[in-house]
PDB file as gemmi writes it, atoms N, CA and C in Angstrom:
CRYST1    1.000    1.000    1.000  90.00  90.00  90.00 P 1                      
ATOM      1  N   UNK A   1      25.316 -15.983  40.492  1.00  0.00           N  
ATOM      2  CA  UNK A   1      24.678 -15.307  41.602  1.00  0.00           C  
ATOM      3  C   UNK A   1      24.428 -13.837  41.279  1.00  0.00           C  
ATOM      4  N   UNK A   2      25.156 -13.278  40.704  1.00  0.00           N  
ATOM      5  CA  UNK A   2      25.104 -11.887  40.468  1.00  0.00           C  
ATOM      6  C   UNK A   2      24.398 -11.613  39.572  1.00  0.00           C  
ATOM      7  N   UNK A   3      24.281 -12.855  38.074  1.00  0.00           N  
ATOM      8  CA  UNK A   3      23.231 -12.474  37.321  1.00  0.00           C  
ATOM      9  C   UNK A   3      22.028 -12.529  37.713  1.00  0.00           C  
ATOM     10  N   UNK A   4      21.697 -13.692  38.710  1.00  0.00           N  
ATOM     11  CA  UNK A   4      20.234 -13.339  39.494  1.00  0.00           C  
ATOM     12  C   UNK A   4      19.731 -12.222  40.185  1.00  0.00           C  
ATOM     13  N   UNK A   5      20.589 -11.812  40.839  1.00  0.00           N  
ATOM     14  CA  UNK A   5      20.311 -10.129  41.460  1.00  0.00           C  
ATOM     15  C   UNK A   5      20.182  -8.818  40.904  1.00  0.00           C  
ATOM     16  N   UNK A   6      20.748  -9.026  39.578  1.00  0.00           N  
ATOM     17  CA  UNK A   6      20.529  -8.156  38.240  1.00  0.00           C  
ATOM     18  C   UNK A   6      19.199  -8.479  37.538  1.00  0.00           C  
ATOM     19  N   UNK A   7      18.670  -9.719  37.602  1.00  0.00           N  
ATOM     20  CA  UNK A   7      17.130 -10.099  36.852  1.00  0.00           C  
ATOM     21  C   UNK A   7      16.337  -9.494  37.889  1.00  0.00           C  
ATOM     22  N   UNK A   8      16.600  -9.676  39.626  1.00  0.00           N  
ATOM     23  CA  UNK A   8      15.231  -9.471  39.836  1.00  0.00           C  
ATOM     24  C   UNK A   8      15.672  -7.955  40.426  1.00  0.00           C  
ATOM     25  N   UNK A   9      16.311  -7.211  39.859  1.00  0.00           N  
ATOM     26  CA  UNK A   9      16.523  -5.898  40.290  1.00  0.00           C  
ATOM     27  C   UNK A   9      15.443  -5.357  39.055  1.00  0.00           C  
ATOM     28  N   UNK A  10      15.920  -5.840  37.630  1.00  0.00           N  
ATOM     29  CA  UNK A  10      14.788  -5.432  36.414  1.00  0.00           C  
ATOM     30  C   UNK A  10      13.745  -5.771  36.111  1.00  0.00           C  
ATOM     31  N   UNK A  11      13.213  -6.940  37.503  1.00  0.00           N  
ATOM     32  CA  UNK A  11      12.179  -7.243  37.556  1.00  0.00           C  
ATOM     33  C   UNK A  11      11.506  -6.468  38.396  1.00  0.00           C  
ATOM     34  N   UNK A  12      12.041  -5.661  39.365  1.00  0.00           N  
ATOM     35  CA  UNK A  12      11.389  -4.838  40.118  1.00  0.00           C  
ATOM     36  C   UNK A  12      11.311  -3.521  39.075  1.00  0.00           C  
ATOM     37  N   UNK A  13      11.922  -3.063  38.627  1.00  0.00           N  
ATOM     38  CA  UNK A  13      11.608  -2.117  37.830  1.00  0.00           C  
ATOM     39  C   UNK A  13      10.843  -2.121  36.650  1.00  0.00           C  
ATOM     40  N   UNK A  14      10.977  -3.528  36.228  1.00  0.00           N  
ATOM     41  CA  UNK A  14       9.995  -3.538  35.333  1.00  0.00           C  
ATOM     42  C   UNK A  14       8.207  -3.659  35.907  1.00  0.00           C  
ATOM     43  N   UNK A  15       8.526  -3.602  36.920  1.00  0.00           N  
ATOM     44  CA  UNK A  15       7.258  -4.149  37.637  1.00  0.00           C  
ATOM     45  C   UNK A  15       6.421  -2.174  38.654  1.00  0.00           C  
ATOM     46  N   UNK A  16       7.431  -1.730  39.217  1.00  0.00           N  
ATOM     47  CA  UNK A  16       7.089  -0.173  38.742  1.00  0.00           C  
ATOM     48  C   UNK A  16       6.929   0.148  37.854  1.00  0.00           C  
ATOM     49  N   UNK A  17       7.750   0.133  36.821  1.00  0.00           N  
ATOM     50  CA  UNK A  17       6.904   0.610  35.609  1.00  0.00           C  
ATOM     51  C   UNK A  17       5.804   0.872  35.393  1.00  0.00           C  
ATOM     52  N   UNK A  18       5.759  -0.768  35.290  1.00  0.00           N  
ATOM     53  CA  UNK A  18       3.675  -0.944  34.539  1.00  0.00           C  
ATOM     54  C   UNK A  18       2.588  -0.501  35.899  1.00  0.00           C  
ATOM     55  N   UNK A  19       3.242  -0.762  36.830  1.00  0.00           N  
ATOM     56  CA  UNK A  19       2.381   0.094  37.989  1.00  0.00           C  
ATOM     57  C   UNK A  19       2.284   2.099  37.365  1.00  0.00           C  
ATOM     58  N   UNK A  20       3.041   2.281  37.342  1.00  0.00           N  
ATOM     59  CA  UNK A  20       3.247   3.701  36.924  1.00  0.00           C  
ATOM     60  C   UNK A  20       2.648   3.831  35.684  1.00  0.00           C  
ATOM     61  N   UNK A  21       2.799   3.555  34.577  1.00  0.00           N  
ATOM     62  CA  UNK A  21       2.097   3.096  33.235  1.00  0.00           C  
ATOM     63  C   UNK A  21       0.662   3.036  33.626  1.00  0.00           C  
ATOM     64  N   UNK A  22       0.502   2.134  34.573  1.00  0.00           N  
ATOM     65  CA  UNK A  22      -1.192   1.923  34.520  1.00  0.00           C  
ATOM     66  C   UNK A  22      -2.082   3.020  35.116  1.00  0.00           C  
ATOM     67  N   UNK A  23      -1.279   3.890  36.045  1.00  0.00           N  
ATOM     68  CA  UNK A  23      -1.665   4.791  37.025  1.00  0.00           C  
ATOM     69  C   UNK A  23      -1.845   6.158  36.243  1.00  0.00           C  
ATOM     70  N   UNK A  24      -0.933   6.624  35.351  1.00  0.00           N  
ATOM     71  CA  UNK A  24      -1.131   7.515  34.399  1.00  0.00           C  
ATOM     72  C   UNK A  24      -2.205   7.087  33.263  1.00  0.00           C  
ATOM     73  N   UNK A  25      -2.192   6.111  33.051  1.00  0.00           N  
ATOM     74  CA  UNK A  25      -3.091   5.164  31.698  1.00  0.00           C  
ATOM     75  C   UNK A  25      -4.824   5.758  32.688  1.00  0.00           C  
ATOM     76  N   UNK A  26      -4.886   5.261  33.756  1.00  0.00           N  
ATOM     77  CA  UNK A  26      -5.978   4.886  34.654  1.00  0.00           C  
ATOM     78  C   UNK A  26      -6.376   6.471  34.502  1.00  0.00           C  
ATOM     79  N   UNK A  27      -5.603   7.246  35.257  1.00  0.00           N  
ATOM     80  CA  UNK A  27      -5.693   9.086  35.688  1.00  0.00           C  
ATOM     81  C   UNK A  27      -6.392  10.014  34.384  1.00  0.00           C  
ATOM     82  N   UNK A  28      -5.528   9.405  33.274  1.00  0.00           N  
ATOM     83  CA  UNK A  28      -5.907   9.936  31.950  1.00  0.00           C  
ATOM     84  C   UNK A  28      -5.104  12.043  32.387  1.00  0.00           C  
ATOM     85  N   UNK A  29      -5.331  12.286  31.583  1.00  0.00           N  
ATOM     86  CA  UNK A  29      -4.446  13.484  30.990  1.00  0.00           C  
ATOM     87  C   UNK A  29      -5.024  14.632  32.413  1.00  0.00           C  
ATOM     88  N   UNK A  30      -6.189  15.249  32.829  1.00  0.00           N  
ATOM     89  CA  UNK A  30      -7.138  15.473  33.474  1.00  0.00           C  
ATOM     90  C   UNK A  30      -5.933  15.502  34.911  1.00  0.00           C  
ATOM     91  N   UNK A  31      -6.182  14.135  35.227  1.00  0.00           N  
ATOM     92  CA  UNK A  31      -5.157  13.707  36.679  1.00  0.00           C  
ATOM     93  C   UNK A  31      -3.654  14.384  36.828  1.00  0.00           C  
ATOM     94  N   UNK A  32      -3.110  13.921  35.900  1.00  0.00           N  
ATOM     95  CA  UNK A  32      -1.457  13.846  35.789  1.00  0.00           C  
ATOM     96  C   UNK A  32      -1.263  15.949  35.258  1.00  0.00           C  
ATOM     97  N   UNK A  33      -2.124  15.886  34.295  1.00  0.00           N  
ATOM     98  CA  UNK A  33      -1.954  17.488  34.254  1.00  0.00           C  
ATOM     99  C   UNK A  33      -2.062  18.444  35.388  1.00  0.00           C  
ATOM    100  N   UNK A  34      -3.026  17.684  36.513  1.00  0.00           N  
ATOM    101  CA  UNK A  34      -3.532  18.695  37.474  1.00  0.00           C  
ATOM    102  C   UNK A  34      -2.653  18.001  38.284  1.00  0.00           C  
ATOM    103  N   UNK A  35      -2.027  17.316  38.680  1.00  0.00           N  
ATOM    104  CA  UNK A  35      -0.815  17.028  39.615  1.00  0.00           C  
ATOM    105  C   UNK A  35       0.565  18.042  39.171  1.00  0.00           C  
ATOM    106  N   UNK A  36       1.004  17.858  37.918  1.00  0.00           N  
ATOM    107  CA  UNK A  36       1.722  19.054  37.312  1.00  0.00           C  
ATOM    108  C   UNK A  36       1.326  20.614  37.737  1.00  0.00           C  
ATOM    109  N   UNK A  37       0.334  21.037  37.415  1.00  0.00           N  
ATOM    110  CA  UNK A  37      -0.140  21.951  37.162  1.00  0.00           C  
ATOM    111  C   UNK A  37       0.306  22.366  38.555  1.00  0.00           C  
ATOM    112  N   UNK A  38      -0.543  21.796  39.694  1.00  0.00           N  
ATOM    113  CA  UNK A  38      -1.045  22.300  41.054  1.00  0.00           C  
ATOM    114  C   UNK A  38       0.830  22.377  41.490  1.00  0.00           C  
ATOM    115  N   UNK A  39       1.582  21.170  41.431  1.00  0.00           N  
ATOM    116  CA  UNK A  39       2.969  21.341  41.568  1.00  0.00           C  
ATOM    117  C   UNK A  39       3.802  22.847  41.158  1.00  0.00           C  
ATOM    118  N   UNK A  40       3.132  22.891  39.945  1.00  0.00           N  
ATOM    119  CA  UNK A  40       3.788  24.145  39.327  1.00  0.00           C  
ATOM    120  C   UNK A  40       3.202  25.648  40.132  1.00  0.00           C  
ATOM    121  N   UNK A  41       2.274  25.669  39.935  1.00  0.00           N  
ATOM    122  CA  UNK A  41       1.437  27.103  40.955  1.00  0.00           C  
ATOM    123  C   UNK A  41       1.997  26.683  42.211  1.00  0.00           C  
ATOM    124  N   UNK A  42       1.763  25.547  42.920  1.00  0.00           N  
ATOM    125  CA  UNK A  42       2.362  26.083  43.880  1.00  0.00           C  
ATOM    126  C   UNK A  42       3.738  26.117  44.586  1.00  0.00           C  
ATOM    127  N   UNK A  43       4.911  26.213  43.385  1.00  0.00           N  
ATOM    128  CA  UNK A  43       6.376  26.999  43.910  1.00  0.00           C  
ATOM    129  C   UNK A  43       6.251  27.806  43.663  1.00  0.00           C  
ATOM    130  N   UNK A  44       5.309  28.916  42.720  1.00  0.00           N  
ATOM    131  CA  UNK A  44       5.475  29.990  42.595  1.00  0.00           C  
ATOM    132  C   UNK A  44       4.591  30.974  43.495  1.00  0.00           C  
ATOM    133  N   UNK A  45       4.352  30.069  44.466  1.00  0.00           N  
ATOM    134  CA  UNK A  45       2.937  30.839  45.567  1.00  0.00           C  
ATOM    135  C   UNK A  45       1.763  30.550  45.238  1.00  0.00           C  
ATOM    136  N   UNK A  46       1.731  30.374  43.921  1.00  0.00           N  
ATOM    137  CA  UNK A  46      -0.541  30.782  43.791  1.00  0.00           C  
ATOM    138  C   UNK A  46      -0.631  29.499  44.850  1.00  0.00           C  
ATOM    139  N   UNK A  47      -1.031  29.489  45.658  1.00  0.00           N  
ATOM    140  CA  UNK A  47      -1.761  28.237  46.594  1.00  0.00           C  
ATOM    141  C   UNK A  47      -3.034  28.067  46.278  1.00  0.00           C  
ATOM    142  N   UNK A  48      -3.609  28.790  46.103  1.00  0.00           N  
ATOM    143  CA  UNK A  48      -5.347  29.065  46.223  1.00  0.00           C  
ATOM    144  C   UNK A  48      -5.117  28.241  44.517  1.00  0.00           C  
ATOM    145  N   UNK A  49      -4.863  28.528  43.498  1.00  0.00           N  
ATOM    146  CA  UNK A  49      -4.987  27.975  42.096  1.00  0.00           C  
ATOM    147  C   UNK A  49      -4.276  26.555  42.196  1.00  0.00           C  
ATOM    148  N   UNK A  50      -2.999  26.134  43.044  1.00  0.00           N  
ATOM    149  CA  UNK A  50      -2.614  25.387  42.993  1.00  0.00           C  
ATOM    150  C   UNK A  50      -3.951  24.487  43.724  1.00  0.00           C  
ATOM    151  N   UNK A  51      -4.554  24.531  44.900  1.00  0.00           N  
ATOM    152  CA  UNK A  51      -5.612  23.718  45.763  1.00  0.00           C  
ATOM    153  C   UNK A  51      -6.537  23.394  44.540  1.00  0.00           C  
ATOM    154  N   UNK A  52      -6.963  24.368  43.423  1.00  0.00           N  
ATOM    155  CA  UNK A  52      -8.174  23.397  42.296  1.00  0.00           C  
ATOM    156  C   UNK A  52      -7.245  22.662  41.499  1.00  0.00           C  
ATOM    157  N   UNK A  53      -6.459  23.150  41.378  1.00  0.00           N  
ATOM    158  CA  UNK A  53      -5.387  21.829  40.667  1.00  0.00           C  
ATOM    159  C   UNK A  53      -5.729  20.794  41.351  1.00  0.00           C  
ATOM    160  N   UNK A  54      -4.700  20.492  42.289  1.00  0.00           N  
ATOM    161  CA  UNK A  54      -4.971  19.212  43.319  1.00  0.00           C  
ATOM    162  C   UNK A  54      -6.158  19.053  43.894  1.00  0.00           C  
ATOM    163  N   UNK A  55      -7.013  19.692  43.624  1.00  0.00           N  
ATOM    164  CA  UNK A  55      -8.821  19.222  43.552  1.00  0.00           C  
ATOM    165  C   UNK A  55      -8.623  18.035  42.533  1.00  0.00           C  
ATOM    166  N   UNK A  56      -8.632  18.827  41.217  1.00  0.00           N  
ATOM    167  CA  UNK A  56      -8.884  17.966  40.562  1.00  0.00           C  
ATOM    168  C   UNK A  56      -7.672  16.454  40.412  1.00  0.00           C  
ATOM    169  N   UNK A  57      -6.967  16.483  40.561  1.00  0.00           N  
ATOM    170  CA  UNK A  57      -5.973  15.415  41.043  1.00  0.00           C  
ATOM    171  C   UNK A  57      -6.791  14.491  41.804  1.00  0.00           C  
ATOM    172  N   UNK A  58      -7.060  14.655  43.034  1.00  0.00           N  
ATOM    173  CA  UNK A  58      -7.474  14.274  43.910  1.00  0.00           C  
ATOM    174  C   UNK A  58      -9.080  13.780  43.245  1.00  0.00           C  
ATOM    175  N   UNK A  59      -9.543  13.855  42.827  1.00  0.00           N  
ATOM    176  CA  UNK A  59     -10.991  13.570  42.322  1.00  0.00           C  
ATOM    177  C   UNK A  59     -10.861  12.469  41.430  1.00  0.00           C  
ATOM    178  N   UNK A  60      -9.656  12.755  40.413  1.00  0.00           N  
ATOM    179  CA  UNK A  60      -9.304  11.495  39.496  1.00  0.00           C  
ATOM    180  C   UNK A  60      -8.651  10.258  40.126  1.00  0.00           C  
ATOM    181  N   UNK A  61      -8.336  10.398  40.866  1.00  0.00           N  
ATOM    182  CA  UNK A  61      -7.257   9.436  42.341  1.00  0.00           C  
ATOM    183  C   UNK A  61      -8.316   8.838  42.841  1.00  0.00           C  
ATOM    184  N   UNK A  62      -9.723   9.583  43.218  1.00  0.00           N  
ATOM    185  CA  UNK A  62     -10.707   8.854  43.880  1.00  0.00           C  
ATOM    186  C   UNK A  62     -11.249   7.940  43.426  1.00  0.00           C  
ATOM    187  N   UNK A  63     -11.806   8.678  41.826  1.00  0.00           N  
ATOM    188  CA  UNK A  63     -12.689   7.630  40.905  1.00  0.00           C  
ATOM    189  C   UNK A  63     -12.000   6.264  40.728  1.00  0.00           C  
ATOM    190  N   UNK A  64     -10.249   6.471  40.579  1.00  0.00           N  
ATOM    191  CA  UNK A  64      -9.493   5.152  40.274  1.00  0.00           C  
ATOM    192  C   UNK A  64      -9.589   4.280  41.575  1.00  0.00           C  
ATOM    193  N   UNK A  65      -9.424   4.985  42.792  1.00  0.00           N  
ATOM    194  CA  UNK A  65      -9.608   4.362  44.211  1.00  0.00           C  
ATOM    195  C   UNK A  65     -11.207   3.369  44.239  1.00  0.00           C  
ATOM    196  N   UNK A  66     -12.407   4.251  44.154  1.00  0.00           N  
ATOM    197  CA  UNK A  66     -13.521   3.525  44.339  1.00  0.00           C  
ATOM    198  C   UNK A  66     -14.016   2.490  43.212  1.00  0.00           C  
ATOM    199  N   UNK A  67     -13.323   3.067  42.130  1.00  0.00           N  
ATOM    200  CA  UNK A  67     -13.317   1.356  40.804  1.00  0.00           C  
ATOM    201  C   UNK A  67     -12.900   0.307  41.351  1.00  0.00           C  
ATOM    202  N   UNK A  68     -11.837   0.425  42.226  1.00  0.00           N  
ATOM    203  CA  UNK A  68     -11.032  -0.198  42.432  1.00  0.00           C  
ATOM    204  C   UNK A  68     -11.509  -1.468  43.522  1.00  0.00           C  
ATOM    205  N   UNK A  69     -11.886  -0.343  44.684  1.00  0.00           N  
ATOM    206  CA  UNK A  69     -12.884  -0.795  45.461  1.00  0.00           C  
ATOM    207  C   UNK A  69     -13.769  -1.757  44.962  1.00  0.00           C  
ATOM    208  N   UNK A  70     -14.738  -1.501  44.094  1.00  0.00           N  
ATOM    209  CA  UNK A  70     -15.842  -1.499  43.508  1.00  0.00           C  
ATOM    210  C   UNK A  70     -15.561  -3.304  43.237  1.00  0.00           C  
ATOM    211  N   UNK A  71     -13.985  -3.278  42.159  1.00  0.00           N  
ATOM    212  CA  UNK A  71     -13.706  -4.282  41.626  1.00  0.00           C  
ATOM    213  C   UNK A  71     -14.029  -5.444  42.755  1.00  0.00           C  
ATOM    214  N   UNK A  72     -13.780  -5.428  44.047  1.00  0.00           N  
ATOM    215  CA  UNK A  72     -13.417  -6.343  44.792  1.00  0.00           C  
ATOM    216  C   UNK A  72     -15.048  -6.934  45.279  1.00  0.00           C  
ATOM    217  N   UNK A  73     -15.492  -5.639  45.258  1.00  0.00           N  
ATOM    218  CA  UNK A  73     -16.845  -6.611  45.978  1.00  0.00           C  
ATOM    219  C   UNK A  73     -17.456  -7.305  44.406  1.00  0.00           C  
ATOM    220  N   UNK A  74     -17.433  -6.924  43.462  1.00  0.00           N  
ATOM    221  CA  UNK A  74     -17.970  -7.627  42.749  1.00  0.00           C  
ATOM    222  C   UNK A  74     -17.805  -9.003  42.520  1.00  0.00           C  
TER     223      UNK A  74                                                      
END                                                                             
């Protein structure tokens, strides 16, 4: 019993993972840098530099969103 609850505990994690894997894979360097980036400016205050950061975050999030979209009606 306990070894079953240990498989599908690493099955859930293995299963975030490749969600996470694919989401950075998908974002490409562009995304994940400007999620960093905008994170970073803004603890130190810049807000205004941190907002084109998370522009661009947000723009790469979209394109993966409306592919995504896209996929279904096709």
């Amino acid at each position: 019993m306990a070894r079953k609850k240990v498989i599908e505990k690493l099955s859930i994690a293995k299963k975030s993972f490749n969600v996470a894997k694919a989401w950075i894979e998908g974002n490409g360097i562009e995304g994940v840098l400007g999620l960093i980036v905008g994170l970073i400016l803004w603890s130190f205050g810049y807000k205004v530099y941190a907002g084109f950061a998370f522009g661009v975050f947000a723009t790469r999030n979209w394109d993966l969103f409306k592919n995504w979209i896209k996929s279904f009606i096709k």
